[in-house]
C-alpha positions as CSV (number, residue, x, y, z in Angstrom):
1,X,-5.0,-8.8,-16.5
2,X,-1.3,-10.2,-17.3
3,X,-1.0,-13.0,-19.3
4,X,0.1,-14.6,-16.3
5,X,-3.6,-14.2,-15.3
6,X,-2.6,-12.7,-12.1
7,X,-5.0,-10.3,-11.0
8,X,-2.2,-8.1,-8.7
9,X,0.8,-7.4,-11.1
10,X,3.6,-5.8,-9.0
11,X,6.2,-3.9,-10.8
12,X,10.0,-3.2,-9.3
13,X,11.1,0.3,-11.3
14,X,14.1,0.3,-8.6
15,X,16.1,-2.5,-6.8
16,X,17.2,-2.2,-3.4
17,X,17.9,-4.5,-0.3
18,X,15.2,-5.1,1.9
19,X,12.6,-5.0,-0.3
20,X,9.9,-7.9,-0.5
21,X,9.5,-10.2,-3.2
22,X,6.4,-10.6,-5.2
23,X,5.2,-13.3,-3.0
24,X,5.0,-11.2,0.1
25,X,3.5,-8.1,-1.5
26,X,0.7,-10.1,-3.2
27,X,0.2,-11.9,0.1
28,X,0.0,-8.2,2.3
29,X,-2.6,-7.2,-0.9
30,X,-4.8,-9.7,-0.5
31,X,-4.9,-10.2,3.0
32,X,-6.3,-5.9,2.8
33,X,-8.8,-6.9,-0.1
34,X,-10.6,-9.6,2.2
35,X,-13.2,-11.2,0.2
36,X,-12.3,-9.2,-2.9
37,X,-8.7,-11.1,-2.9
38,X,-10.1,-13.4,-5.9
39,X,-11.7,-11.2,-8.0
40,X,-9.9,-7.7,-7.7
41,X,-7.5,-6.2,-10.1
42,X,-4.9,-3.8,-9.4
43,X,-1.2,-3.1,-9.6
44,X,1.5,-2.5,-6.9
45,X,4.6,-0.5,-8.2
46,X,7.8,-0.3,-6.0
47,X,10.1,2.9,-7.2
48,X,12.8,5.1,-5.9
49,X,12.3,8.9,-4.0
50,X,12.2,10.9,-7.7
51,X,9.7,8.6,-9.1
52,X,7.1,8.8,-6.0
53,X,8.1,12.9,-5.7
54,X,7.0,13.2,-9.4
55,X,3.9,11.8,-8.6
56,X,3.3,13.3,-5.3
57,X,3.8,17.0,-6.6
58,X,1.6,16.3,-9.7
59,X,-1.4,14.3,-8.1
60,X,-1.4,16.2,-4.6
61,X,0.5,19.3,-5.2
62,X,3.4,18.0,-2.6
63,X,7.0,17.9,-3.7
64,X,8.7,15.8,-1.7
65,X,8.8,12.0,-1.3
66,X,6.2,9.7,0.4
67,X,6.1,6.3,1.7
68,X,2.9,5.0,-0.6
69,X,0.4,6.3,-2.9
70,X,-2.9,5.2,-4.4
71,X,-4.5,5.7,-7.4
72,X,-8.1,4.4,-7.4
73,X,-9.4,3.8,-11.1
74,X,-12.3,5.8,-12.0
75,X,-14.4,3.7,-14.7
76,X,-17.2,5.1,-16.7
77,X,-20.7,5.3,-14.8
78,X,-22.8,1.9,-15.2
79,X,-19.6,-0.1,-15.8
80,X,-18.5,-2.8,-13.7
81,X,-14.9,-3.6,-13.8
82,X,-12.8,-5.5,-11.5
83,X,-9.7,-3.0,-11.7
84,X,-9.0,-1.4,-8.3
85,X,-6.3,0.9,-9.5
86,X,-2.3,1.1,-8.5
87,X,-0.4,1.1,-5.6
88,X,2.5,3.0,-5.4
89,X,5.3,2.4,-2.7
90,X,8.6,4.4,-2.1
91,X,11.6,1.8,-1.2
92,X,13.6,4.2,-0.1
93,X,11.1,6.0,2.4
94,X,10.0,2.6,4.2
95,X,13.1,1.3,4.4
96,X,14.3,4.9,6.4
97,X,10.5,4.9,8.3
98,X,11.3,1.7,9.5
99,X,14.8,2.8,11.5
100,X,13.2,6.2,12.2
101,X,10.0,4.4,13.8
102,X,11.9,1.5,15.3
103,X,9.9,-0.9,13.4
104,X,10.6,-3.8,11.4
105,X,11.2,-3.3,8.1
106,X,9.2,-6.5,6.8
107,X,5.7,-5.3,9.0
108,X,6.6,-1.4,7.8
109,X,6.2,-2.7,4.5
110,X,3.6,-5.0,4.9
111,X,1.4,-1.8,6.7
112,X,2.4,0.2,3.6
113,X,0.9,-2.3,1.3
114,X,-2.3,-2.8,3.6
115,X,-2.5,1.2,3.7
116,X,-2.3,1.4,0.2
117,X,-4.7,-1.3,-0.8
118,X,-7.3,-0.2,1.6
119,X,-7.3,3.2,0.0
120,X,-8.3,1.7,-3.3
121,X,-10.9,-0.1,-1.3
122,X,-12.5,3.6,-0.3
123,X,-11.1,3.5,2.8
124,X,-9.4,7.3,4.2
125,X,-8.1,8.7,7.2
126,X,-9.3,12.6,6.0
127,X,-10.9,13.1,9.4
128,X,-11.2,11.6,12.8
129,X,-13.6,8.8,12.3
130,X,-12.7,7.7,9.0
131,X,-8.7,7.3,10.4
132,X,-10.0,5.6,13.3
133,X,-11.5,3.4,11.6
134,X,-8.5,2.7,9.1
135,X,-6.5,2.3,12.0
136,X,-8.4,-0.3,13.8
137,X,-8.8,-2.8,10.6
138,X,-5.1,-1.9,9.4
139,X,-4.2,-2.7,12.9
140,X,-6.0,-6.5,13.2
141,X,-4.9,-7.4,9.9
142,X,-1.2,-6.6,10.8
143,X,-2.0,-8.5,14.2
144,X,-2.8,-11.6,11.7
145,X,0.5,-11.9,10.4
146,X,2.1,-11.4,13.8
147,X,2.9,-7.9,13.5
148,X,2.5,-5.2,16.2
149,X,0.3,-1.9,16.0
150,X,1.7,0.4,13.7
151,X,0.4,3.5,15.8
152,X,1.0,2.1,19.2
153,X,4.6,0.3,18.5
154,X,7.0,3.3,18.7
155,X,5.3,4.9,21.8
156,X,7.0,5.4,24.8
């Protein structure tokens, strides 16, 4: 943990208009990690298109820019830890998602940070039911900060 105690450090590798402050991403973060919100460790790391390609092409073989990744944290067998893993979000990618999907930027982001937090929660959207199921809690979590469906919003 940081010496700030903070269980969810978020790093900015970039700086850019429009994205959140610490406040807000730690707020999104623990909203996703429910019950967990006290206890959990984990990092959220905003950076620019060549840092999130890097990563993307290494860890999944894709090389090109996403919005968010996540790294779950594998501990040894039989250990308990409180360390999720990271969170990785592309500022440049959201902020053109946003325009692109006619959303907000602030509840792009804030589904980007719920997205990404889930994952490290086990949650995955690899087939059918698992997405569904994503969805639906990604969706009524947004709804509690007064933010429309993500998957719905842009339909016309």
């Amino acid at each position: 943990m940081s010496s700030t105690d903070e269980p969810i450090d978020i790093q900015f590798a970039m700086s850019a208009a429009g994205v959140p402050d610490e406040q807000h991403l730690r707020s999104w973060v623990r909203l996703a990690l429910g019950d967990r919100a006290q206890t959990a460790e984990l990092s959220v790391r905003v950076v620019d298109e060549a840092e999130i390609t890097a990563l993307n092409s290494r860890y999944r073989g894709k090389d090109y820019p996403t919005n968010v990744l996540s790294f779950p944290y594998e501990g040894m067998p039989g250990v308990d830890s409180a360390l999720l893993g990271d969170v990785v979000i592309c500022a440049p990618v959201v902020a053109r998602e946003a325009v692109e999907q006619g959303k907000p930027a602030e509840a792009h982001w804030a589904h980007m940070a719920i997205h990404g937090t889930l994952h490290l929660l086990g949650y995955d959207h690899h087939d059918a039911g698992e997405a569904e199921r994503m969805e639906v809690l990604e969706t009524r979590l947004l709804a509690e900060l007064g933010f429309a469906d993500p998957y719905r919003q842009h339909d016309a």
